[in-house]
GUKOL-358548 format. One line per 10 residues: number of its first residue (from 1); for each residue x, y, z of C-alpha. Coordinates in steps of 0.05 Angstrom, whole numbers, plus 5000, padded with zeros to 4 digits. Each point is the difference from the previous one (the first is absolute). Layout:
! GUKOL-358548
NUM> X,Y,Z ~ ...
//
This chain:
! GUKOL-358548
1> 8856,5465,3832 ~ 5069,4979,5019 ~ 5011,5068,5043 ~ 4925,4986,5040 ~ 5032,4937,5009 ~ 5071,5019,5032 ~ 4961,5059,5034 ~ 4953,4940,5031 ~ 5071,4958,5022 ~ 5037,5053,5028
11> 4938,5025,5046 ~ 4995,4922,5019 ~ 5069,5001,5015 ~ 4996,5062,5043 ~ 4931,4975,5039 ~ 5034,4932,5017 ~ 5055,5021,5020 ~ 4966,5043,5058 ~ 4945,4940,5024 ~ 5023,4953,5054
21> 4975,4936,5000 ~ 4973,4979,5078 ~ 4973,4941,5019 ~ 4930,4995,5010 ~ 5003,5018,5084 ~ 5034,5058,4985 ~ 4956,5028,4953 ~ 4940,4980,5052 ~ 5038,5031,5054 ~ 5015,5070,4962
31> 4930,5008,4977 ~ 4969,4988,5070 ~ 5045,5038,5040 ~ 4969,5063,5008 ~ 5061,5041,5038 ~ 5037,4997,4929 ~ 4933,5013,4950 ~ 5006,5072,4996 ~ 4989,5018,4931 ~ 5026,5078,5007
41> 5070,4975,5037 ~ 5020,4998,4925 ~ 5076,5009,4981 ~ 5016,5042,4937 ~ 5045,4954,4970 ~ 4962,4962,4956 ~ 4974,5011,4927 ~ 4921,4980,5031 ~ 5000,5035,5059 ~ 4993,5071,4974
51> 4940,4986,4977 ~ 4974,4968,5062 ~ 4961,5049,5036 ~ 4952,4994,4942 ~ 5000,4933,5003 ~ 4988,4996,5071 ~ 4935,5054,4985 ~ 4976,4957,4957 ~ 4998,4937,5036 ~ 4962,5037,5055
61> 4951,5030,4953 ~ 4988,4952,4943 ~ 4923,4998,5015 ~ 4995,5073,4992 ~ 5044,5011,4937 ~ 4954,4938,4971 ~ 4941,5040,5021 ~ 5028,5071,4973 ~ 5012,4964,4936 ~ 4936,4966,4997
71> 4955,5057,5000 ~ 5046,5038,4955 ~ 4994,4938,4949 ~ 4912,5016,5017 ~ 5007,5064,4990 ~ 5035,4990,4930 ~ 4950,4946,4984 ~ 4945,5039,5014 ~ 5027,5064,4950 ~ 4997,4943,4953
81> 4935,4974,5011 ~ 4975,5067,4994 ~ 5035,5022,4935 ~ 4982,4947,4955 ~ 4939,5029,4981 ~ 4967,4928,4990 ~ 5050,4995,4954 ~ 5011,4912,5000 ~ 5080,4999,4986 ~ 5008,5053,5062
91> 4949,4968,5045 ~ 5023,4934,4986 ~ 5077,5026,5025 ~ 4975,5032,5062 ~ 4965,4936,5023 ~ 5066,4964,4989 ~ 5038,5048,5036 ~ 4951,4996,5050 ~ 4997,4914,5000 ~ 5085,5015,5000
101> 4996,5044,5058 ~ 4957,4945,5041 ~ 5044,4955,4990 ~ 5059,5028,5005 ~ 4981,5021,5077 ~ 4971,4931,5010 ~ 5076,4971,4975 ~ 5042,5051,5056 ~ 4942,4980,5056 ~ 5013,4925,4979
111> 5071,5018,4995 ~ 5011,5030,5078 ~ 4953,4943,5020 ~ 5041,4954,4979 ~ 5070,5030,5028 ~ 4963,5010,5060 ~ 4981,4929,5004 ~ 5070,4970,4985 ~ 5032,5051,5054 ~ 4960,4967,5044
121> 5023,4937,4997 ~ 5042,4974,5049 ~ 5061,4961,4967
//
């Protein structure tokens, strides 16, 4: 527990130490300047970038990842449906997988909703 815990303080250490605290303008100013919101002018020099790219990806296609997912997650409930055999205990999983599915897709819908509402916002 103890090495989690100076594992956790020494990552700390190393984030804060590379955030700069603005004032709020700034921060305004940097995210609606569009001349400077490239996200591939990316410099190699830091631990998050080289994994970028992906992130970048995606940001730009969330919806479709959600929806790749989604019918895989179908697709998988369905094999379930249909190997139960009637049997209660399996049919009674697959429609909780199924209810978990729901609302798991309802929560990341809610959840860009909302982040989409808040970026909207004008501070």
């Amino acid at each position: 527990m103890k090495k989690i815990l100076y594992i956790m303080i020494y990552l700390f250490t190393l984030l804060s130490s590379k955030i700069s605290f603005a004032t709020n303008n700034d921060i305004k100013d940097k995210l609606l300047d569009d001349t400077s919101s490239n996200i591939w002018n990316v410099s190699w020099t830091t631990t998050s970038s080289i994994l970028w790219w992906l992130f970048a990806w995606f940001k730009t296609e969330i919806f479709s990842v959600i929806m790749v997912i989604s019918i895989a997650v179908f697709i998988y409930i369905g094999i379930k449906f249909s190997t139960s055999k009637w049997n209660p205990e399996e049919f009674k999983k697959a429609w909780l997988h199924l209810i978990y599915a729901v609302i798991w897709i309802f929560f990341v819908f809610m959840a860009w909703w909302l982040v989409k509402i808040v970026s909207s916002l004008s501070l």
